[in-house]
N, CA, C and O of each residue as an XYZ file, in Angstrom:
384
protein
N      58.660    192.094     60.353
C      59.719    192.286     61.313
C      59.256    193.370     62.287
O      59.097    194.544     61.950
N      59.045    192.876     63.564
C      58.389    193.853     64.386
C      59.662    194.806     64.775
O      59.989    195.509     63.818
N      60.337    194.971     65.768
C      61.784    195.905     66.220
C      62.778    195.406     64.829
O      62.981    194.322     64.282
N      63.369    197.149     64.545
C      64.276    196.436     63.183
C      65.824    196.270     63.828
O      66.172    197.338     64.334
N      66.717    195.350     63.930
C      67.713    194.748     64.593
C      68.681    194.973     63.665
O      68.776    194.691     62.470
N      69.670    195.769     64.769
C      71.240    196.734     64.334
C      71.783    195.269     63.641
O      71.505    194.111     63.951
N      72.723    195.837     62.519
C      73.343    195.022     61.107
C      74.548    195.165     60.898
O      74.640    196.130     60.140
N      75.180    194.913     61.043
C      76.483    195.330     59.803
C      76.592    194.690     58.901
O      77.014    193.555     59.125
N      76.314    195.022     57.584
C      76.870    194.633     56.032
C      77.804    194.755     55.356
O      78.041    195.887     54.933
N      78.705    193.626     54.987
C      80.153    194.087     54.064
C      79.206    193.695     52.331
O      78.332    192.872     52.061
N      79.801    194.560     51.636
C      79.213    194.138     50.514
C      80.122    194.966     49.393
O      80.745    195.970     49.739
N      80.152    194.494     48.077
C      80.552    194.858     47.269
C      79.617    195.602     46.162
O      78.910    194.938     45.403
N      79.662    197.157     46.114
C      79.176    198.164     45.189
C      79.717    198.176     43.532
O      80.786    197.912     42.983
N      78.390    198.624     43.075
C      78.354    198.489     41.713
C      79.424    200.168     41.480
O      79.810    201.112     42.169
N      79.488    199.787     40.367
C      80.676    201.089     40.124
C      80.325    201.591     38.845
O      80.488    200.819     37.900
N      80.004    202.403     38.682
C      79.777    203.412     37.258
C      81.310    204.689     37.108
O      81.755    205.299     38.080
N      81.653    204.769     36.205
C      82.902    205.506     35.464
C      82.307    206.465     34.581
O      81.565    206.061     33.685
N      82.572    207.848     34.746
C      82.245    208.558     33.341
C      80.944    209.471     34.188
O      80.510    209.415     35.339
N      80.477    210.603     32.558
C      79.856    211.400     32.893
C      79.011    211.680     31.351
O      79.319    211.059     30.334
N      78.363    212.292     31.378
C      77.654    212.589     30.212
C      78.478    212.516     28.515
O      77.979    212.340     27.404
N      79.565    212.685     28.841
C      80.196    212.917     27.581
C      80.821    211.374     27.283
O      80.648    210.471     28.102
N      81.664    211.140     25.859
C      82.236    209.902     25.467
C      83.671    209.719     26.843
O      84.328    210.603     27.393
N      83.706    208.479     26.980
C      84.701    208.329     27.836
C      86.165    207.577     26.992
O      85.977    206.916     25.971
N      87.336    207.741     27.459
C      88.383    207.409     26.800
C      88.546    206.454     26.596
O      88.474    205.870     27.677
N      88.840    205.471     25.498
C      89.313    204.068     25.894
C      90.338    203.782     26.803
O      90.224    202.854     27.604
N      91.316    204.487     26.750
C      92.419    204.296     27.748
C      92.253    204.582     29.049
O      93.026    204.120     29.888
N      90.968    205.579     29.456
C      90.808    205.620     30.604
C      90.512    204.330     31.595
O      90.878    204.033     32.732
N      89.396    203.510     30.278
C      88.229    202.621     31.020
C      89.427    201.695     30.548
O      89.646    201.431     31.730
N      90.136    201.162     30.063
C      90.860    200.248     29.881
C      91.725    200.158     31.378
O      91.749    199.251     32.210
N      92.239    201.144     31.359
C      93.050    201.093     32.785
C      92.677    200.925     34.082
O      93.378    201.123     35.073
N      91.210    200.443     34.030
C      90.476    200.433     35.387
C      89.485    199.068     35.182
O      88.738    198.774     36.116
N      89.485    198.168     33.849
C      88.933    196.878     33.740
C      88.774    196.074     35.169
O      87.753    195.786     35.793
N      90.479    195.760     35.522
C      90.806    194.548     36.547
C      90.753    195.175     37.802
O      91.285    194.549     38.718
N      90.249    196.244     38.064
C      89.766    196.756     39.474
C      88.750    195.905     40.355
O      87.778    195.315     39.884
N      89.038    195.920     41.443
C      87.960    195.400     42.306
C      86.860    196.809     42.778
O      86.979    197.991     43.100
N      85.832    195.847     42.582
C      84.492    196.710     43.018
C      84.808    197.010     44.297
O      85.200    196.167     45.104
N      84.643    198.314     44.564
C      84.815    199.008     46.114
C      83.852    197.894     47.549
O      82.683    197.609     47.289
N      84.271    197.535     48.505
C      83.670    197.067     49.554
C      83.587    197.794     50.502
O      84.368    198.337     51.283
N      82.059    197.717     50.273
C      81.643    199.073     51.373
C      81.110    198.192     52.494
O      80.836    196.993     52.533
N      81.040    199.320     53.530
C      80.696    198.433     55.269
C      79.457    199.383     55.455
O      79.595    200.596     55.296
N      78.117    198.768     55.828
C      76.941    199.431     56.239
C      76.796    199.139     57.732
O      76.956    197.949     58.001
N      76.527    199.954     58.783
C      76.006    199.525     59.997
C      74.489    200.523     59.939
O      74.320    201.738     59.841
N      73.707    199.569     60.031
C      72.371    199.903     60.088
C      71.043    198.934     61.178
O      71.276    197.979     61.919
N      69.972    199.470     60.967
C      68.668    198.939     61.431
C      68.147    197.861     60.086
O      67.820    198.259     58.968
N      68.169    196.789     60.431
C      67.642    195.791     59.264
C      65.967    196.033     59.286
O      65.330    195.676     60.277
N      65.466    196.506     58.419
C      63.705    196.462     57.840
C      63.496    195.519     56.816
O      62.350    195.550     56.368
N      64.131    194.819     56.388
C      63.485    193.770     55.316
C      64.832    192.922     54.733
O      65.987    193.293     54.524
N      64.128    191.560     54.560
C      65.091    190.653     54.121
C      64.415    189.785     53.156
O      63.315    189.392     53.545
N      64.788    189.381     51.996
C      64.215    188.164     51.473
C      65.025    187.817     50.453
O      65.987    188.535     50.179
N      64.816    186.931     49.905
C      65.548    186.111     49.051
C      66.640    186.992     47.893
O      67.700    186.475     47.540
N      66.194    188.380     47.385
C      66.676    188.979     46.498
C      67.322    190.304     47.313
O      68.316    190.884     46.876
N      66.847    190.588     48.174
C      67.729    192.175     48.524
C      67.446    192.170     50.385
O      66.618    191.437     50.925
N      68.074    192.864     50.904
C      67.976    193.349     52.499
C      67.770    194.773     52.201
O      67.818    195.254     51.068
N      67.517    195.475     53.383
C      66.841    197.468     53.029
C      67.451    197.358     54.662
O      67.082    196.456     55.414
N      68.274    198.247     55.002
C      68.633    198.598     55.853
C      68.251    200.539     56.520
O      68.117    201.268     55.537
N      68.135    201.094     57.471
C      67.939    202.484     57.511
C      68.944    203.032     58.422
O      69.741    202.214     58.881
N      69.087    204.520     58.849
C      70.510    204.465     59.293
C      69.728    204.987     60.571
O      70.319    204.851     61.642
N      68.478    205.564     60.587
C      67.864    205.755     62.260
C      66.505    205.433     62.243
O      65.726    205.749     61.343
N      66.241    204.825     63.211
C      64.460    204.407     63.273
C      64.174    206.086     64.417
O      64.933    206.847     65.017
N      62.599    205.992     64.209
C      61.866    207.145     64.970
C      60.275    205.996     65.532
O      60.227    204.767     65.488
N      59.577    206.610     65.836
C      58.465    205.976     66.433
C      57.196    206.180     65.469
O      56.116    205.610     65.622
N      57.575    207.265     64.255
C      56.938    206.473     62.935
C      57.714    206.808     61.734
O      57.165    206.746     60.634
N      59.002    207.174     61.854
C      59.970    207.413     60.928
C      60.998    206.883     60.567
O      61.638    206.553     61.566
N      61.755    206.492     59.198
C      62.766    205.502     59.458
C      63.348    206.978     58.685
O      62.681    207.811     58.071
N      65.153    206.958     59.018
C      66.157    207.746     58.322
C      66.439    206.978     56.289
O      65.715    206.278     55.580
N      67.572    207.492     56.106
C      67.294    206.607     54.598
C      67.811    205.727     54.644
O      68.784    205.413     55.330
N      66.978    204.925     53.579
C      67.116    203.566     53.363
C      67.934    203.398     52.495
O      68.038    204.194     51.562
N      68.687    202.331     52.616
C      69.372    201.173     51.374
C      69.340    199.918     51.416
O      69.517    199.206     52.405
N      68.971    199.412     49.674
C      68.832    198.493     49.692
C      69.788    197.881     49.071
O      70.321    198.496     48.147
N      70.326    196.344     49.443
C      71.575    196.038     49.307
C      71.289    194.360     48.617
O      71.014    193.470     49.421
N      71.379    194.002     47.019
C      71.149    192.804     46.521
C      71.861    191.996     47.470
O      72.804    192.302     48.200
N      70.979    190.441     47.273
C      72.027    189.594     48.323
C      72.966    189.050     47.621
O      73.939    188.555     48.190
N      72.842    189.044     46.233
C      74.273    188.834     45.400
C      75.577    189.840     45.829
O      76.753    189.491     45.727
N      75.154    191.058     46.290
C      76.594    191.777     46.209
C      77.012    191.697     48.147
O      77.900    192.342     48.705
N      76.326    190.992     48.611
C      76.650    191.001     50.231
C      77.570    189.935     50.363
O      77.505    188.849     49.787
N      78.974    190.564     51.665
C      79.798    189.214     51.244
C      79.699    188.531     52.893
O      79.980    187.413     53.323
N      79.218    189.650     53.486
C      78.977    189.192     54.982
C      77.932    189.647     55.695
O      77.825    190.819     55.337
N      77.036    189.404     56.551
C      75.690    190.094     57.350
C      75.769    189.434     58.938
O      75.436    188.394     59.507
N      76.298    190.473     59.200
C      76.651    190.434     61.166
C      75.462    190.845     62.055
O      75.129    192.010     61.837
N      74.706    190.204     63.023
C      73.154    190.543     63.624
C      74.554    190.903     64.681
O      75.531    190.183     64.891
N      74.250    192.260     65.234
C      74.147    193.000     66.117
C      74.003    193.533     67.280
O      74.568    194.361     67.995
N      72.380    192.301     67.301
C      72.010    192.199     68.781
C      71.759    190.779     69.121
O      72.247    189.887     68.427
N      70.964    190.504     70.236
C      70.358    189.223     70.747
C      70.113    188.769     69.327
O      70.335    189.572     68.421
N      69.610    187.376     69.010
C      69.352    186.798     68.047
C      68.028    185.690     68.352
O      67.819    184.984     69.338
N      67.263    185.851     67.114
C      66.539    184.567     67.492
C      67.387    183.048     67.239
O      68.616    183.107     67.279
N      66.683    181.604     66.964
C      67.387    181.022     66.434
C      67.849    180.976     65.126
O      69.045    181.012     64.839
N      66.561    180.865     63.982
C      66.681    181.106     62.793
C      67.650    182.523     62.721
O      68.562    182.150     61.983
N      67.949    183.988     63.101
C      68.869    184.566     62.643
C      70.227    183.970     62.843
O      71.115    183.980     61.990
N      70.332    183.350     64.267
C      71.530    182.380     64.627
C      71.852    181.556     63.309
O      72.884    181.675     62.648
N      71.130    180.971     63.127
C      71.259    179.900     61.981
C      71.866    180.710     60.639
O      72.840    180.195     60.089
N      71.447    181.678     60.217
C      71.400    182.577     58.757
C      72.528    183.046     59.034
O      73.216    183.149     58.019
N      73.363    183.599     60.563
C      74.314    184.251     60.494
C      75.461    183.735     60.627
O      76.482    184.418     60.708
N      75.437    182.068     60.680
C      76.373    181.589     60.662
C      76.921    180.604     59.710
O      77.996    180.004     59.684
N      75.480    180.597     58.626
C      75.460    179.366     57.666
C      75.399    180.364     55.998
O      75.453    179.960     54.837
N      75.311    181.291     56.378
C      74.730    182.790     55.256
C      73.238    182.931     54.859
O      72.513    182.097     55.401
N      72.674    183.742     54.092
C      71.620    184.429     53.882
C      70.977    183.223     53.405
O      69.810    183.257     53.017
């Protein structure tokens, strides 16, 4: 991917509960049927393939800001940003 092309990602985050010590049953019981938080990324897309996208939050002229990488199982939407080729046309309207 030569220029990395502005993104927005909706996706759903993994969720961890608790801390070093035993956790309550009643705590984790009461938070089973929760929905996983949906987080919104707007970023620079650097990599895509079949298993994950890596997004960065600033490019430099040999520096990228930090990265995340986002499984394509937990992505529920991927918005291109800018101009498009065709194939992104195609991916962004048919999914990943």
């Amino acid at each position: 991917m030569d220029t990395p092309i502005p993104v927005q990602i909706k996706w759903l985050d993994a969720l961890t509960v608790g801390d070093s010590r035993w956790q309550c049953k009643e705590d984790i019981d009461n938070i089973l049927e929760d929905q996983p938080p949906l987080m919104h990324t707007i970023g620079f897309l650097l990599y895509k393939c079949d298993v994950h996208v890596c997004v960065t939050d600033s490019i430099g002229e040999n520096e990228y800001g930090h990265m995340t990488k986002i499984p394509i199982g937990m992505i529920q939407e991927l918005t291109y940003l800018a101009p498009q080729t065709k194939e992104e046309t195609y991916i962004s309207q048919h999914g990943l």
